[in-house]
VEXDREN-2710 file (C-alpha; in Angstrom, 1 decimal):
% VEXDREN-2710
k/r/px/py/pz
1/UNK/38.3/7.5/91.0
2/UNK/35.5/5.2/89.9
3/UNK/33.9/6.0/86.2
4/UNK/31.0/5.2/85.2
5/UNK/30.4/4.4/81.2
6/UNK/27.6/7.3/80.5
7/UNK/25.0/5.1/78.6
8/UNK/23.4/7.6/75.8
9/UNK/20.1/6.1/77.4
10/UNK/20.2/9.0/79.4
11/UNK/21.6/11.3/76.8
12/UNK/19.0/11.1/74.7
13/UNK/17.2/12.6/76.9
14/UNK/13.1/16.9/77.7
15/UNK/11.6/19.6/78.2
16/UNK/11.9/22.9/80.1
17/UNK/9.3/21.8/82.5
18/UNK/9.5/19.0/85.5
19/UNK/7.0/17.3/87.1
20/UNK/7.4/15.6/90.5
21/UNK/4.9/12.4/90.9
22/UNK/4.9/9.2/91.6
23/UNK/3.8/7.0/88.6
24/UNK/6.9/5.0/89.2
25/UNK/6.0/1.8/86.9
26/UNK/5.2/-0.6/89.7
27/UNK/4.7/-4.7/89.1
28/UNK/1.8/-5.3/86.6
29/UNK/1.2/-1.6/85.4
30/UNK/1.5/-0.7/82.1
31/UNK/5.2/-0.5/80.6
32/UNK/6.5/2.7/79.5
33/UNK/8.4/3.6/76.4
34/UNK/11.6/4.9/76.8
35/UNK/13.3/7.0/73.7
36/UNK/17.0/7.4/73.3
37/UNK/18.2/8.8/70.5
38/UNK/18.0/11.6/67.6
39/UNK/19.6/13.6/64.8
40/UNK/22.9/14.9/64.9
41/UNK/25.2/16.8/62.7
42/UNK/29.2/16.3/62.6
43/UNK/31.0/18.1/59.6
44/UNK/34.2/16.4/60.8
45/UNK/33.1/12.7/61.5
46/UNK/29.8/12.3/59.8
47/UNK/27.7/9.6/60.6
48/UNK/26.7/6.9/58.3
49/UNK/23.0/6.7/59.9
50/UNK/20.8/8.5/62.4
51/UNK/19.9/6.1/65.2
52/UNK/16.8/6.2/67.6
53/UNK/17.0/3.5/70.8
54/UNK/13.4/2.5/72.3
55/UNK/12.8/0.6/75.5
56/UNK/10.2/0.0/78.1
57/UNK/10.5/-0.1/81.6
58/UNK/10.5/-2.7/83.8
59/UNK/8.6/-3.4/87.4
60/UNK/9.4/-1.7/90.1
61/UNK/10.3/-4.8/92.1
62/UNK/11.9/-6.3/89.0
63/UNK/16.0/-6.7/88.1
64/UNK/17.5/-6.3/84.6
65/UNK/17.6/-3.4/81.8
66/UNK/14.8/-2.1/80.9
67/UNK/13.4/-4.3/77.4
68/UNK/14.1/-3.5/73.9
69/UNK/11.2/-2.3/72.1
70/UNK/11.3/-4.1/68.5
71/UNK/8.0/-4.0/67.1
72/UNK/7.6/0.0/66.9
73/UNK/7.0/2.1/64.0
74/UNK/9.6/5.2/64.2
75/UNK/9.9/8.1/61.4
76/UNK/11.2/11.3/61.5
77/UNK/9.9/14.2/59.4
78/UNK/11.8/17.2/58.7
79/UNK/8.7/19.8/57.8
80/UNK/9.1/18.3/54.4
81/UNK/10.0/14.7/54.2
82/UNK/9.3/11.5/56.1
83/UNK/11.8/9.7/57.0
84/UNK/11.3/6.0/58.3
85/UNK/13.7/4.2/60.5
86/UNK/13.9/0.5/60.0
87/UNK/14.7/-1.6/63.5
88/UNK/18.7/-3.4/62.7
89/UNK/17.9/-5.0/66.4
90/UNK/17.7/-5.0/70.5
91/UNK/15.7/-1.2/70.2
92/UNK/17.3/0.5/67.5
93/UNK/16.0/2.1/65.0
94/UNK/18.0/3.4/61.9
95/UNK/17.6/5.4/58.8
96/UNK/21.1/6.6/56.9
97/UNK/19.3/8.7/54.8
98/UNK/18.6/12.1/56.3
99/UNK/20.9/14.8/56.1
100/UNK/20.6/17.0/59.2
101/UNK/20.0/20.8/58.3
102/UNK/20.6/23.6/60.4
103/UNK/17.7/25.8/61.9
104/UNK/15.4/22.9/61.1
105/UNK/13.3/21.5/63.4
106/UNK/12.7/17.3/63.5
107/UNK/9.5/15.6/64.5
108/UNK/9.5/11.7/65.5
109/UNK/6.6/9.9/65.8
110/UNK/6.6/6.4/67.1
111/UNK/3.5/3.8/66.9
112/UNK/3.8/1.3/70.2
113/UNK/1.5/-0.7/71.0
114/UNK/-1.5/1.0/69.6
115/UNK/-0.2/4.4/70.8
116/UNK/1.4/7.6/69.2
117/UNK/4.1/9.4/70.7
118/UNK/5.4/12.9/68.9
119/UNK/8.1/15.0/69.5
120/UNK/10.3/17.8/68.0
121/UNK/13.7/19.6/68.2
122/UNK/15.2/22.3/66.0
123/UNK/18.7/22.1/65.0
124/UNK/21.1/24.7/66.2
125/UNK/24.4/25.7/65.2
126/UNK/27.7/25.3/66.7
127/UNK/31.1/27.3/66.9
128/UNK/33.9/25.4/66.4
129/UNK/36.9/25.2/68.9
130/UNK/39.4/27.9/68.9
131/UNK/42.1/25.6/70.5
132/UNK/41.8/22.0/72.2
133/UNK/45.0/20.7/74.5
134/UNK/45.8/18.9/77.6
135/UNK/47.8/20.3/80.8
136/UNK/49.2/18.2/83.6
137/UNK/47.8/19.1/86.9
138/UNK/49.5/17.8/90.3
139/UNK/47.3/16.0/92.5
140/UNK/44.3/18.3/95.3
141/UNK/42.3/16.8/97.6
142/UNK/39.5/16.3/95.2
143/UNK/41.1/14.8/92.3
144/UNK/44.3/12.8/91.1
145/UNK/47.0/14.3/89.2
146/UNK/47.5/13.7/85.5
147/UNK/47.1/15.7/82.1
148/UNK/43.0/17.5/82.0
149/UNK/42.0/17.8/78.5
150/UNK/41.2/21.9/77.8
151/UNK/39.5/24.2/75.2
152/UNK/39.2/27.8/74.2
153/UNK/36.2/29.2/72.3
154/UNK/34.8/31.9/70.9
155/UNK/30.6/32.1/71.7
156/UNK/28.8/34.0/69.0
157/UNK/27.5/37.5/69.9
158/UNK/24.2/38.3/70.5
159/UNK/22.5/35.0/70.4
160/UNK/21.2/32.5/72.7
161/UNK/23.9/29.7/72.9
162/UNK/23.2/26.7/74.8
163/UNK/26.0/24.3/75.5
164/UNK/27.0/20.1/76.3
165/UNK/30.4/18.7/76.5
166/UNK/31.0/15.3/75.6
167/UNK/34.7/13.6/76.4
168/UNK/35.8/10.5/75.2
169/UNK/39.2/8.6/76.9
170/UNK/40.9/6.1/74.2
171/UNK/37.6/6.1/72.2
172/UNK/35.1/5.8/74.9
173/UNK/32.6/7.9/76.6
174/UNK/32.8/8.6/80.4
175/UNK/31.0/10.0/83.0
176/UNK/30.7/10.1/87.0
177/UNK/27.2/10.4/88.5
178/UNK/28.0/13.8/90.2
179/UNK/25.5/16.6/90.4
180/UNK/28.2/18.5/89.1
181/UNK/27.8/17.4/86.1
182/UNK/24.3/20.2/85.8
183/UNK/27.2/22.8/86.4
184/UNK/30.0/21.6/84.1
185/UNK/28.8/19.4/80.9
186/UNK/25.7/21.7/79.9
187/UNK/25.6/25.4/80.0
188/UNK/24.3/28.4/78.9
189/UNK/25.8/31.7/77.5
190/UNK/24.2/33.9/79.5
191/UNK/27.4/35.2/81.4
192/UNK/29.8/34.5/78.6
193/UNK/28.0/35.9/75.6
194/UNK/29.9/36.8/72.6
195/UNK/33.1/36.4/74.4
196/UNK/36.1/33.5/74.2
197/UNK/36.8/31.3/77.0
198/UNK/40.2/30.3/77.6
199/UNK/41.1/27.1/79.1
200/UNK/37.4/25.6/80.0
201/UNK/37.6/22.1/81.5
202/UNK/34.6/20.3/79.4
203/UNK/34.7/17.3/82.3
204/UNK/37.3/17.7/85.0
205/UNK/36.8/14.4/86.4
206/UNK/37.7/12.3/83.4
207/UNK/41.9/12.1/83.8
208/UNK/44.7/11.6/81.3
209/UNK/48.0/10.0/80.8
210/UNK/50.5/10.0/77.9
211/UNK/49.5/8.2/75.4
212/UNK/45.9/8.2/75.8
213/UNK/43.6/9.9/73.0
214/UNK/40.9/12.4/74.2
215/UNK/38.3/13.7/71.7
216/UNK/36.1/16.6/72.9
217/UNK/32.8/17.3/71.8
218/UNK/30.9/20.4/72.1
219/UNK/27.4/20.2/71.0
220/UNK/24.5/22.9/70.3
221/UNK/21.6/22.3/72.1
222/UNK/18.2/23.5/72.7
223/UNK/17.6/25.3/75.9
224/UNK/14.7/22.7/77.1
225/UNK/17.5/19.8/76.3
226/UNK/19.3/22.3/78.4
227/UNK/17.2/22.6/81.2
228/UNK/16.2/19.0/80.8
229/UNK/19.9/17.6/81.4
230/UNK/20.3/20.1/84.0
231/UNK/17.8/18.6/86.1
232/UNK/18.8/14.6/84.9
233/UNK/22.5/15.0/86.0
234/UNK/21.1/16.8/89.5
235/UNK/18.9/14.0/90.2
236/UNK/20.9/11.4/89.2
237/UNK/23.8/12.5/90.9
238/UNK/22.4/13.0/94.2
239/UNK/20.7/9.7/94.2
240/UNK/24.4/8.2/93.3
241/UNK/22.5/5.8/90.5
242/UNK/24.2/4.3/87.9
243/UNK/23.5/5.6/84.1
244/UNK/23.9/1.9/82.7
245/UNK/21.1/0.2/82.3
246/UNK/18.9/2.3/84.2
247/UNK/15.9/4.6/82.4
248/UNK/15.8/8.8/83.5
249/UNK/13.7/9.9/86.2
250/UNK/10.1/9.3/86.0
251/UNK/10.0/12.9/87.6
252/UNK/11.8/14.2/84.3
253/UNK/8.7/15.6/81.5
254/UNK/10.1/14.1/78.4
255/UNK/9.6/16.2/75.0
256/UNK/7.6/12.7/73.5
257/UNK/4.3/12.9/74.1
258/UNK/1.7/10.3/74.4
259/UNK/-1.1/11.6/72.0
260/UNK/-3.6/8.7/72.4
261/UNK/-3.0/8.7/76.5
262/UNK/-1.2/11.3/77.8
263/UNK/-1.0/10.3/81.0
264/UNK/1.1/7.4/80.0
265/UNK/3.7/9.8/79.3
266/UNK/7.2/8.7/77.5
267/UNK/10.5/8.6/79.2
268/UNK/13.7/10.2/77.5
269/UNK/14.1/12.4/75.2
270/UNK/14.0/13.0/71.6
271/UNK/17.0/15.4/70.5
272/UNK/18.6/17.4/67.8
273/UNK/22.5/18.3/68.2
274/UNK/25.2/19.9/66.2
275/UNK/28.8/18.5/67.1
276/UNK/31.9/20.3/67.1
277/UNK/34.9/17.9/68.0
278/UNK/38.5/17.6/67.9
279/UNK/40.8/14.7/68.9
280/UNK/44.2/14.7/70.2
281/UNK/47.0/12.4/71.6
282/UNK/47.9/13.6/75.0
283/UNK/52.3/13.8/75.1
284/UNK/54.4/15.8/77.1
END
């Protein structure tokens, strides 16, 4: 089975509203910024910095990744403090001082080309795994046999949980362009709420052997990121496009809006996650 490395251009990614049109960039209109990026929070592997990743698309006509954005002013406020990120090179933008606080919601605002785009998230809590393994699974006519990683979990009662999976094989990240994916790496609680779930499959198409390391991710997320990945992984997946290299649907309403000219609307989106992982070695 082919995989595809997921590129976090896409992942970083919104809005609970779509909009179908056609303001594809064609050859000679205006470029479009493209944000990737945002603040997470990992009690067990911390990061070092946050790190926002701009670009602008290309023609419509034209070959290549879409162009790093360098000259960009990018901060991040957090209803109290600004935060500015410095650009370390090709796009990204870094600061390493923010501490990500729960139930807080972020704001970015990026200067382009005479232009500001805002946009905000709140930061959500996440439970933490009840139990992460791997069990060996003979081969079906949809997939190959070898060890699927597995978790159980426990969803808080009585709140609105919404939910994406992130697995990683040997330390990197994988992903098949599938419309499945709207199905199987997000979800909501709304039919599990407050209950455990015993042997979920965070991404059945990523496939073991002994000796491999899988580290699972499940991350709190907003219900427009929700809805907004929902609707990325359906359209992409249909399409059968790549996620390297390639920006989101121009159909997708990103959370970053233009405030100078809003119809020349951002692409991506601007996120806030909290990340509950766990890593094993896959054995017998």
């Amino acid at each position: 089975m082919k995989k595809l490395i997921f590129s976090l251009v896409i992942l970083f990614i919104v809005s609970c509203e779509t909009e179908v049109t056609n303001d594809i960039t064609l050859n000679g209109s205006a470029p479009r910024l493209i944000i990737n990026g945002g603040i997470e929070r990992n009690t067990t592997t911390p990061l070092a910095e946050q790190r926002i990743e701009l670009t602008s698309t290309i023609g419509f006509l034209d070959t290549g990744d879409p162009t790093p954005i360098t000259d960009a002013q990018v901060s991040v406020n957090d209803g109290t403090t600004n935060f500015d990120f410095a650009h370390v090179g090709n796009g990204v933008y870094t600061n390493s001082d923010i501490v990500a606080t729960l139930d807080t919601e972020y704001t970015v605002t990026i200067i382009w080309q005479n232009e500001m785009y805002v946009g905000s998230d709140t930061l959500t809590e996440v439970p933490n795994f009840d139990n992460v393994y791997a069990e060996f699974e003979a081969e079906t006519l949809f997939t190959d046999e070898g060890y699927f990683v597995k978790f159980d979990a426990t969803d808080p009662a009585g709140i609105e949980n919404y939910y994406y999976y992130r697995v990683y094989k040997n330390g990197e990240f994988f992903i098949v362009a599938d419309p499945g994916n709207s199905f199987t790496l997000v979800e909501s609680d709304e039919f599990f709420d407050g209950q455990q779930r015993v042997g979920v499959k965070p991404n059945e198409e990523v496939i073991f052997q002994i000796g491999d390391t899988a580290k699972v991710e499940q991350l709190s997320i907003t219900e427009a990121y929700h809805d907004f990945l929902v609707e990325l992984f359906t359209q992409t997946g249909n399409q059968g496009l790549s996620f390297v290299g390639n920006p989101p649907p121009a159909s997708i309403r990103s959370n970053v809006l233009n405030t100078d000219t809003p119809s020349n609307r951002a692409l991506g989106y601007f996120y806030t996650v909290d990340v509950a992982e766990e890593t094993i070695e896959i054995v017998e």
